[in-house]
N, C-alpha and C positions, 0 to 999 in steps of 0.2 A: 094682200089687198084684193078685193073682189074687184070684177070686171065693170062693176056702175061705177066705184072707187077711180078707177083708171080711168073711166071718160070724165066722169066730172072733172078731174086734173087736167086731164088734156083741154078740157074747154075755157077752165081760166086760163092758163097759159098762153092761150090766141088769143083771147080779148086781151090780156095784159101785152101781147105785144101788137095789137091793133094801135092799141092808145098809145104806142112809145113812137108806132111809125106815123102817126097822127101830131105829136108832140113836133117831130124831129121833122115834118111838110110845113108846119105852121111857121116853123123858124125861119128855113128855107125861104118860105114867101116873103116875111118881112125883110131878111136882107136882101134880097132884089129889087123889092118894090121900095125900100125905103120907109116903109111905115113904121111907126113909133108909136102904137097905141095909148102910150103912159107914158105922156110930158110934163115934164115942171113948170109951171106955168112962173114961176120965179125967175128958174136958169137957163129956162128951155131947152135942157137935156131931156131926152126921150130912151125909154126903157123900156126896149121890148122885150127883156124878160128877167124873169129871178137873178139875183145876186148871189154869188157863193154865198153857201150855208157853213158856219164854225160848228164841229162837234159841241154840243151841249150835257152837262147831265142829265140822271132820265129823268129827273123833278119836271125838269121844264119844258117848254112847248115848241114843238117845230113850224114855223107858218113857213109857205110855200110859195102863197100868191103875190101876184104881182102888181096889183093894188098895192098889197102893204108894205113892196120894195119901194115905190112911189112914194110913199107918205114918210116913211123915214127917209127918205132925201129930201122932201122939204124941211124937216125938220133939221136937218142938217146945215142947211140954206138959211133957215131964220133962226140957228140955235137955241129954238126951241129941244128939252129934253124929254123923251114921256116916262111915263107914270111906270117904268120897272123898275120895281124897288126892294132889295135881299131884307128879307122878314128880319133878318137874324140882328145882320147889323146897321140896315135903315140907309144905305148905299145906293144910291141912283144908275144908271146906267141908259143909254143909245138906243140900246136893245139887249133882249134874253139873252144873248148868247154871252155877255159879260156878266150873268152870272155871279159871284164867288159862291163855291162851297164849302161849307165849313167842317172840321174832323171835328170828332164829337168826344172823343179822348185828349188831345193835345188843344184843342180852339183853334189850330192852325187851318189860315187860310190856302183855297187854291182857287185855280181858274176853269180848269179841266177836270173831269171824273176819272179819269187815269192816272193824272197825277194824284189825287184823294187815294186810288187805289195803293198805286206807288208808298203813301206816307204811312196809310193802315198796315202793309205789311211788316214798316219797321216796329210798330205795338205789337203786332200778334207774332211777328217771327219768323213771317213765312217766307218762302226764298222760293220759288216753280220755277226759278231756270237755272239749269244744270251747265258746266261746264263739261265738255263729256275731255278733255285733258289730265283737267286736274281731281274734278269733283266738286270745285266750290260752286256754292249756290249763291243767285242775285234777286234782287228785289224783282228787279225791271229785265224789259226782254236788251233794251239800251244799254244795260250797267254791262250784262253778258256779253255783247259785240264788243263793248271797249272794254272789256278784261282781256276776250278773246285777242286782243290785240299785242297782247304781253308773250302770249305762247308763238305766235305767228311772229312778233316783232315789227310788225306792219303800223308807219307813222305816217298816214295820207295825209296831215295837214303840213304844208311848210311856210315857214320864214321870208318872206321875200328879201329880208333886207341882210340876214345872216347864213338863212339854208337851214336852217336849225329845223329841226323834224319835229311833232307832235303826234298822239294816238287819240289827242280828242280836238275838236275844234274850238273850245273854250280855254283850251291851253297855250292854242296859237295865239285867242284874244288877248289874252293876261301877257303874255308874252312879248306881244305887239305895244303893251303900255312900259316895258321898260328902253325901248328903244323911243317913243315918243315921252316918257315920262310923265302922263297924266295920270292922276288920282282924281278921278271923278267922283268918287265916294268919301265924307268928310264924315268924322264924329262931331254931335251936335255938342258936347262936352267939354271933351281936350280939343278941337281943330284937326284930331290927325288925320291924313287922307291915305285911303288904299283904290287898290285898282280893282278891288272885284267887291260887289256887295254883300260877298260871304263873309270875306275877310270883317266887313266893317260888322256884319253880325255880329260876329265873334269875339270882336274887339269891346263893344258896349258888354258885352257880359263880365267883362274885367272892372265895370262901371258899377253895373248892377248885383253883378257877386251871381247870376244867375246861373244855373247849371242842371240843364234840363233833362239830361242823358244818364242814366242809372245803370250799375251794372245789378243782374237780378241773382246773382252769386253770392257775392261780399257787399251793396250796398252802394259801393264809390261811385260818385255822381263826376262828373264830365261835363264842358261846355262846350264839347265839339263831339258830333256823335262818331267822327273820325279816332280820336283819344279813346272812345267807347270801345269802337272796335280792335284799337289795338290792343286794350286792355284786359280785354276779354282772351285776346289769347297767352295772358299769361295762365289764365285757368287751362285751358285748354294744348296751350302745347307747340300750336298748330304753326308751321310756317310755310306755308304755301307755293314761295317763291324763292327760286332758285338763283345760284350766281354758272351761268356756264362756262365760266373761268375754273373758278375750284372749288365749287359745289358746295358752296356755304348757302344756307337757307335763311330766309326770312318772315315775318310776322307780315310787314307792310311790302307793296310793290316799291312806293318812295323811296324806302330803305334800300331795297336792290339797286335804284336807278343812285343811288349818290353808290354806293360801293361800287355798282360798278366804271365808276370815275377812278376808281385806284389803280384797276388794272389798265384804262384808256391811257388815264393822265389827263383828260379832257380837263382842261378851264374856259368855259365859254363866257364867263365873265370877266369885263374888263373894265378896272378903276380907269379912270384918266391919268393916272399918276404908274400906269403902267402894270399895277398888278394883276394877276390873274385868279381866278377863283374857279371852284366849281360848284358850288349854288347860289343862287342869287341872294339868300337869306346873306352868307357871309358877307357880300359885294356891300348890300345894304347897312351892316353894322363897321365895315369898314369904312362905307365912305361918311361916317359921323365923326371916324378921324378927324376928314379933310374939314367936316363944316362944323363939329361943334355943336350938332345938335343933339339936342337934349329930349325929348318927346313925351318924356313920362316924369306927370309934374305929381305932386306929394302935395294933397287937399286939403294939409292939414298946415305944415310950414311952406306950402308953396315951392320948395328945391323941386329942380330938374336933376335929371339923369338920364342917362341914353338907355338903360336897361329897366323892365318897368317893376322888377319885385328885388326889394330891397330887404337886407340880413337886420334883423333886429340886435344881434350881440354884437356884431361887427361892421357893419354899415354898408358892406360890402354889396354890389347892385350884380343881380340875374336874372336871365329867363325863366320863368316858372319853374321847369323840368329843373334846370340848374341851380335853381335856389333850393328845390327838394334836398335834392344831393349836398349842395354846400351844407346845410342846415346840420347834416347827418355826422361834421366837422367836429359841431360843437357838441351834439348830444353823443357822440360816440357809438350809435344807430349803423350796425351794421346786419344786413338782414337776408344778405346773399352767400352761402356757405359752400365750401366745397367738398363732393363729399367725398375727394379722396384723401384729404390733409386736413377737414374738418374748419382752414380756414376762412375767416369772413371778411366781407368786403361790401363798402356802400353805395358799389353800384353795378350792376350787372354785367356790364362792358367790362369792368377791373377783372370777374369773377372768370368770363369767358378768355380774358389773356390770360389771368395765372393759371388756368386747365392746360394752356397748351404748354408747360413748362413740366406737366406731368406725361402730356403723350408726346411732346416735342415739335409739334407741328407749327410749321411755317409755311406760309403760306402765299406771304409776300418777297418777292423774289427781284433783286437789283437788274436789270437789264443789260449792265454793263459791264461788271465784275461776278451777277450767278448768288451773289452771298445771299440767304435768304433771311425772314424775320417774321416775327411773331404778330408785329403790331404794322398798321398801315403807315401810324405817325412816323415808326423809326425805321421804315425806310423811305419816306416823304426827306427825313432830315438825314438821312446817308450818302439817296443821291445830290446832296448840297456838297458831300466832297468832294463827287467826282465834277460839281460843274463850278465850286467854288461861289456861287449864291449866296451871299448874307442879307437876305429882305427885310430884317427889321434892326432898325437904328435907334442910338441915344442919342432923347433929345438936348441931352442938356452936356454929352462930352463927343457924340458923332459916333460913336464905336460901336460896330456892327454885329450883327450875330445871325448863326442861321438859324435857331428854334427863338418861338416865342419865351418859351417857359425860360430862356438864357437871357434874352433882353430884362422880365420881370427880376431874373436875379440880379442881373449886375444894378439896375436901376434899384434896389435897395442900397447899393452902395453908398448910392448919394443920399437917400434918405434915411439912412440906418432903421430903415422899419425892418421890424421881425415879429408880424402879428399871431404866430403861432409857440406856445408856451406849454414848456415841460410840469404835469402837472405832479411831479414827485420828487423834481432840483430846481422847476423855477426856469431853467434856461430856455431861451428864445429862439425861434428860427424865422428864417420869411420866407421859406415852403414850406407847404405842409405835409410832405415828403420825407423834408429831413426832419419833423418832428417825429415822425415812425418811424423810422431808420435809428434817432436819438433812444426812442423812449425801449427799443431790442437790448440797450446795453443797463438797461433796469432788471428786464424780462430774462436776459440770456436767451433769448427767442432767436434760431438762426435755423428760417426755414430755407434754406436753399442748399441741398447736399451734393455734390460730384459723385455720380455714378461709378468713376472710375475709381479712387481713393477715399471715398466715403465723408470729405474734409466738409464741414457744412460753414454756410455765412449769411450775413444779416440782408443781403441785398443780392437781388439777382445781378446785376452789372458787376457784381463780385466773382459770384459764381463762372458767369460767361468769360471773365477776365483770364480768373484760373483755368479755366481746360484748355487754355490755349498755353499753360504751360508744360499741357501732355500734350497736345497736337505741334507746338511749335510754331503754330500762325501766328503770324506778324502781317494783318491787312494794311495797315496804314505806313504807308513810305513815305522819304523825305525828298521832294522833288530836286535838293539842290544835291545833296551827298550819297542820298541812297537805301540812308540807314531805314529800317523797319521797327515799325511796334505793333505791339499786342493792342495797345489803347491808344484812342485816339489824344485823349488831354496829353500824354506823354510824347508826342508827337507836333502838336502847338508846343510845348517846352521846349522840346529840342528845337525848335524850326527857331526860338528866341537865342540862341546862341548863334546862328547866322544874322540874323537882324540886330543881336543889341538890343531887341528891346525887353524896357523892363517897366512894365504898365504900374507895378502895385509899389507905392509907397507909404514910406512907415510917415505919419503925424506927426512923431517928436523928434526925429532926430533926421529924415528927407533922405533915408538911404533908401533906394530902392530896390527889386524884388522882380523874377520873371515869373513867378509862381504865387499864388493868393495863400500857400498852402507855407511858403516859407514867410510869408509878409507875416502871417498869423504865431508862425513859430518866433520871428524875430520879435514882436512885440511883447511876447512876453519875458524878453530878457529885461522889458523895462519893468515890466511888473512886478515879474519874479514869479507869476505864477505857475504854479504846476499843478493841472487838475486832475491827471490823471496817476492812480495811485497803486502799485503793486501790492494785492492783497499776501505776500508771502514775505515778503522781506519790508515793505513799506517804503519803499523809492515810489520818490516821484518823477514824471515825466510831463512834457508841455503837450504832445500828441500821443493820442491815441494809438497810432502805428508804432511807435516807439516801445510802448506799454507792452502791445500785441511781440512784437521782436523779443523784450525785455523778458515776458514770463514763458518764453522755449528757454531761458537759461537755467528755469528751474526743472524744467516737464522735460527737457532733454530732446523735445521732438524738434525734428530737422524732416519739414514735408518738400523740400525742393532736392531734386535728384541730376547730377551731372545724368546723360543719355549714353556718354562714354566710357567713362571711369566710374561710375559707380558711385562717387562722394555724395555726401548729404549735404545740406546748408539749411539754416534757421531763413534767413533771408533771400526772395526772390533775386535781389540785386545782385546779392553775392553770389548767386550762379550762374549770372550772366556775365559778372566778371571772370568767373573762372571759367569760362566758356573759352574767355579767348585766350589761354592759357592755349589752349586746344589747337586752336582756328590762329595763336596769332597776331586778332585783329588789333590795331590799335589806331580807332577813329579820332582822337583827339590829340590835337596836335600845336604844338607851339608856336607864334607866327614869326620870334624874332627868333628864336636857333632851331625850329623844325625838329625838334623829340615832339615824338609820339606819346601817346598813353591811351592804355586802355581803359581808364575811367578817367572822366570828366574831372572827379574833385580833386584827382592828382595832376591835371593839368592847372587847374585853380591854384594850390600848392606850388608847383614849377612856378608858376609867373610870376610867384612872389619873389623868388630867388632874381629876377632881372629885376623888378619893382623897390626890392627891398621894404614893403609891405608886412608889419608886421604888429596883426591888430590885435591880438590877444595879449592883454597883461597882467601882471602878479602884481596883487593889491598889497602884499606883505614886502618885495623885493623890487617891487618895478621894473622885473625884467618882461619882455616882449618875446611873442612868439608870432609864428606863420603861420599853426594851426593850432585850434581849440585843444585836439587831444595832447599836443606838448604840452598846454598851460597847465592842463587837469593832471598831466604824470609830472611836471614841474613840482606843482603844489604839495603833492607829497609827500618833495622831498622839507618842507617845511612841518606839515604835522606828521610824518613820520609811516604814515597810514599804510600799510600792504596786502590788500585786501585779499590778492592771489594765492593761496596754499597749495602748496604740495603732496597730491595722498603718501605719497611712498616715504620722503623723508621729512614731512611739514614744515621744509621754509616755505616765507612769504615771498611773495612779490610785490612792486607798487603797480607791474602792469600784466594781462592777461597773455600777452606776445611771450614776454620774460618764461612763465610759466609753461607756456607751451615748448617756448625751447628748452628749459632745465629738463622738463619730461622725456626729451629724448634724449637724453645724459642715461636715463633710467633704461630707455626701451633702447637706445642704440640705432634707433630710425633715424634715417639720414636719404629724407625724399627727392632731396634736389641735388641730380648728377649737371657733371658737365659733358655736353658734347664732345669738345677737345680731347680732353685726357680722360676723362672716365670718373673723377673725383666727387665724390659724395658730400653735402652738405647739409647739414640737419634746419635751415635756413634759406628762404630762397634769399634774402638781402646778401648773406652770404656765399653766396653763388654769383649773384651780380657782379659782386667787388670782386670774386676770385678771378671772373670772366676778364676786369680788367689788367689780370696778372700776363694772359695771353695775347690783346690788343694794346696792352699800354694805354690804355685811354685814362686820363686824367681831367675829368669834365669840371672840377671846383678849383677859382685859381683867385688867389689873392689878390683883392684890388689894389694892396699896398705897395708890394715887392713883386708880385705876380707869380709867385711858385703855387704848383698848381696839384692837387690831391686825388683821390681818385675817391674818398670817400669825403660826402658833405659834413661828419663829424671830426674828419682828421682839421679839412677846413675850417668847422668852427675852432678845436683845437688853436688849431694854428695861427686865426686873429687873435686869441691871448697872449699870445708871445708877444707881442705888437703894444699888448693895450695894458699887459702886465694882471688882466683881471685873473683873481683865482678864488671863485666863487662857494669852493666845496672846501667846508674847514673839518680837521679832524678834532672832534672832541675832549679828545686825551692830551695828545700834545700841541695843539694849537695849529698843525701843520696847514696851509694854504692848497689846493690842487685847483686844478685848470679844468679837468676834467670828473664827471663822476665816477666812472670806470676805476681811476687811478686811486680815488678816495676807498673805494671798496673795497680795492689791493692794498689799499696801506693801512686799512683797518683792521686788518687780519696779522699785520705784524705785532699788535696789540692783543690781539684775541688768541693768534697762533691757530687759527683754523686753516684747513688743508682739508674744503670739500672735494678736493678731484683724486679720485684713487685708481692707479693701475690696474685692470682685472689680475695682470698675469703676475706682477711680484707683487704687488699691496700699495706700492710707495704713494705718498699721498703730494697734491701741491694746491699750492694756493693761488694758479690762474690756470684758466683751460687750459691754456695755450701752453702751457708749459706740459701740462698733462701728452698734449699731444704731440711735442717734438722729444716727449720720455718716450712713447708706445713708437717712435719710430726707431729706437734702438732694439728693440723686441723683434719687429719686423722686416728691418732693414732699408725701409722706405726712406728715397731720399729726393721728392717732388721738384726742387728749386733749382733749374741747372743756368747755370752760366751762358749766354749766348756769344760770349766770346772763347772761352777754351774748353767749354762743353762739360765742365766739374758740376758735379751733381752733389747739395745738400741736404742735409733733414730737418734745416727752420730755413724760415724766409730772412731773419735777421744774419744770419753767417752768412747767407749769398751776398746781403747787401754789404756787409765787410769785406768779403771777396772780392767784389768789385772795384772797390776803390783802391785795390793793388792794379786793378787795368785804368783808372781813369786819373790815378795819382791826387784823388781826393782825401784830405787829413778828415778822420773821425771827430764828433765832436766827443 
């Protein structure tokens, strides 16, 4: 700049500030003196000088003087309006500075040229304020400070009446309306009212079908330019926002602020009715419970509904978002893949759980017991056991539940609705859960493998089931006995054997049931049906797990392993009984003579023995049993049937036990010693009874005479003699027996068979037992002694002859 350049400057600069300390003497004099040059001769307010100026755009004109502060205050006074009139759309106004300008791409009105700016940069794209954190870029220098408030975590606005924090001060306003409950904004339409006049924007476009917001990608139009931007980051990837719990990221900040409610536990929302929440959206559809209101009416039949987009195939009412997803139900629209297992899912939430079943990740973790989980829901509904919580009730029988999705099922009970349908057998369910779960045993689809044994299943709550019969966890205990389970529903079962109760009743016949899974088996004794069908041999069975047990007798696999001995078993249950083989244990137990039992259904069994309960019977003979499988080996001895073969010498059996014990005839296995002496028996039943040879216990006594056995078939035995019944006839010569055993000894006096042969001289006989008090001549063995003169026999029947030279008992 040359040196005339510089004084020129210098010279405006002092006359510009002559005139401001000239400005700033004038004012001065009038508030001392009191003068008011410019009175209203109306109001007789006097104005001695300009009135704040409102920023304007640059279109329009700034006047300064104070004359024309004056004359718009009369006009005020005599509400007269003047003559500023917007070209555009022919709108009156006070003065210039109310303006509107209008965008020239959308028609959208503003008040301010900033804000105009603000709205042009959502058309053209532009973002000029940086986040220097993260990187995202903002329209507005505004939008930047309240982003900026998500990294800082800084909530200057608060609640007076809760404490409740805010990052924007529009969020404390809207906020402040659920504590007073006004809806000052009403749809001119439907009547609905909201508390912000966005909301109510957004809400007429549900009216209008309007959707203004485009993605410039794929097309998809939007009526919230919020949904816009989510949307866009599916193109893009981007999630911005982090969780500083465990670092899970987000698309929206929203998103973050409700997750991270999983790790607080935060429910700032309260129904009146006690419940808690944590967003207000839920609070709001919940308390339509309480009132019944319906808000979203159908323009065509007029129906309400509390939800406002309804299923066209199924009637069924959603939220937008959720009516997408439902919809995808029916068309079979699955468009989320995974791409390590290639499978698919309809909704992107489903897509991101089953991923972590491939890396394992858990993320949500119990507080109180450490156990962790994959999803927020299950462990929302785990820690229900530790606090015993059941929030949602039936209305129509009171019975509690802690998940919703349990209240939905059991409430089909009473409806028998099953709106989901097998499209390849027809069969129904009413989740649609167990329709995919159903339609895997069409498919043979069994995505869920065990790591450790390779075993795969049709349901991950299968899978998770199984590895805990390689780890051994048993989370869920029994608060009155003790006992542990792997599963929880197994653990309500057992807790019904303390209480008695037994919820599920059968329709035709009013017997009830502590399990939904045995009510469903019992009724098909009325029917008779049997749907499930072994492709190998064609047996049928009522359940599926049975089927599953049924075809290891062909495949030979036994995937359940003792941890100690090394035995295999077909069935889970069977290795937990032989577990306490091991350990012992025997949790169930009698209440009128206190025996134990290590399984439950043999204490069922036992009670029948005091009850005399005996509900299985023979449609050909009428006779009665206490357990099913007596009726079923009863029966054949009327058609004759022996299903059981022998590889080595091919007799039959009628039952699989018989078989097992002829086979060690062959192999010479004799698994079960006794403690006491050392005696081997090919039999653990056999073992029990000989145990009684040592204690004398005789637990079976006749209710008639009271002589008392030590075996329950000497006992039944022994009521024949009584009742004279001899229900086993021999074919040949008509003879009568009391017993079967005795029939199948005397049938061989006909036949002349002698299966039992001596290894060492050949001799052959026609009962074990005789076989084995021959091999004690060989041996010298002679087990049976005397406990009065100490004489030692080689059968048990000579000691008891022996004896009655000490008790002077006549033989019969």
């Amino acid at each position: 700049m040359s040196a005339w350049g510089f004084e020129l400057a210098t010279f405006r600069l002092l006359v510009l500030k002559i005139w401001v300390h000239k400005q700033i003497l004038t004012i001065q004099c009038l508030y001392f003196t009191g003068d008011t040059p410019y009175c209203c001769s109306l109001s007789g307010r006097g104005l001695s000088s300009g009135e704040p100026q409102h920023p304007v755009a640059d279109e329009t004109e700034k006047s300064v003087s104070r004359s024309e502060h004056l004359k718009k205050h009369q006009q005020r006074r005599t509400g007269k309006k003047p003559h500023h009139c917007c070209s555009d759309c022919g709108k009156s106004f006070t003065n210039q500075s109310g303006f509107i300008i209008h965008c020239d791409q959308c028609g959208k009105s503003f008040a301010a040229s900033n804000t105009l700016k603000s709205n042009v940069r959502i058309h053209t794209g532009e973002k000029p304020y940086l986040c220097l954190d993260c990187g995202k870029s903002f329209v507005s220098a505004g939008a930047l400070t309240v982003h900026q408030r998500v990294h800082t975590g800084e909530k200057p606005y608060s609640c007076d009446q809760c404490g409740k924090s805010f990052n924007k001060s529009v969020h404390l306003t809207t906020h402040q309306l659920i504590h007073t409950g006004v809806k000052p904004y009403s749809c001119d339409q439907c009547g609905k009212s909201f508390n912000k006049s966005v909301h109510l924007t957004t809400h007429q476009r549900t009216h209008t079908g309007e959707k203004p917001y485009s993605c410039d990608q794929c097309g998809n139009s939007f009526a919230v330019a919020s949904s816009l931007t989510r949307h866009q980051v599916t193109h893009t990837g981007e999630k911005p926002y982090s969780c500083d719990h465990c670092g899970k990221s987000f698309a929206v900040a929203s998103s973050l602020t409700r997750h991270q409610v999983t790790h607080t536990g935060e429910r700032t929302y309260v129904c009146l009715c006690g419940k808690s929440f944590a967003l207000a959206s839920t609070l709001t559809a919940h308390q339509r419970t309480h009132t019944g209101e319906k808000p979203y009416s159908c323009d065509q039949c007029g129906k309400s509904f509390a939800k406002p987009y309804r299923c066209s195939q199924c009637g069924k009412s959603f939220a937008l978002s959720a009516l997408t997803v439902h919809q995808r139900v029916h068309t079979g629209e699955k468009p989320y893949s995974c791409d390590q297992c290639g499978k698919s899912f309809n909704h992107s939430g489903n897509l991101t759980t089953h991923q972590r079943t491939h890396t394992g990740e858990k993320p949500y973790s119990c507080d109180q017991c450490g156990k962790s989980f994959a999803v927020s829901e299950t462990l929302t509904r785990h820690q229900r056991i530790h606090t015993g919580e059941k929030p949602y009730n039936c209305g129509q029988c009171g019975k509690s539940f802690a998940g919703v999705s349990s209240l939905t099922a059991h409430q089909q009970t009473h409806t028998g609705e099953k709106p989901y349908s097998c499209g390849q057998c027809g069969k129904s369910f009413a989740a649609a859960s167990a329709l995919i779960i159903h339609q895997r045993t069409h498919t043979g689809e069994k995505p869920y493998s065990c790591d450790q044994c390779g075993k795969s299943f049709k349901h991950s709550g299968s899978l998770t089931t199984h590895k805990r019969t390689h780890t051994g966890e048993k989370p869920y205990s029994c608060d009155q006995c003790g006992k542990s389970f792997a599963v929880s529903d197994r653990l309500t079962r057992h807790q019904r054997i303390h209480t008695g109760e037994k919820p599920y009743n059968c329709g035709q016949c009013g017997k009830s049931f502590a399990g939904v899974s045995s009510l469903t088996a019992h009724q098909q004794t009325h029917t008779g049906e049997k749907p499930y069908s072994c492709g190998q041999c064609g047996k049928s069975f009522v359940i599926v797990s049975s089927l599953t047990t049924h075809q290891r007798t062909h495949t030979g696999e036994k995937p359940y392993s003792c941890g100690q001995c090394g035995k295999s078993f077909a069935v889970a249950s069977t290795l937990i009984t032989h577990q306490r083989t091991h350990t012992g244990v025997k949790p169930y137990s009698c209440d009128q003579c206190g025996k134990s039992f290590a399984v439950s259904e043999k204490l069922t069994r036992h009670q029948r023995i005091h009850t005399g309960e005996k509900p299985y019977s023979c449609d050909q003979c009428g006779k009665s049993f206490a357990q099913s499988e007596k009726l079923t080996r009863h029966q054949r001895i009327h058609t004759g049937e022996k299903p059981y073969s022998c590889d080595h010498c091919g007799k039959s059996f009628a039952q699989s036990d018989n078989l097992y014990s002829h086979q060690r005839i062959h192999t010479g296995e004799k698994p079960y010693s006794c403690y006491q002496c050392g005696k081997s028996f090919a039999l653990a039943s056999t073992l029990t009874t000989h145990h009684r040879t040592h204690t004398g216990e005789k637990p079976y006594s006749c209710y008639q005479c009271g002589k008392s056995f030590a075996l329950a078939s000497h006992l039944t035995a022994h009521h024949r003699t009584h009742t004279g019944v001899k229900p086993y006839s021999c074919d040949q010569c008509g003879r009568g027996f009391s017993q079967s055993v005795t029939w199948n000894i005397h049938q061989r006096t006909h036949t002349g068979e002698k299966p039992y042969s001596c290894v060492q001289c050949g001799k052959s006989f026609a009962v074990f037992s005789s076989l084995s008090t021959h091999q004690r001549t060989h041996t010298g063995e002679k087990p049976y002694s005397c406990d009065q003169c100490g004489k030692s026999f080689a059968a048990g029947s000579t000691l008891t002859r022996h004896q009655r030279t000490h008790t002077g008992e006549k033989s019969y």
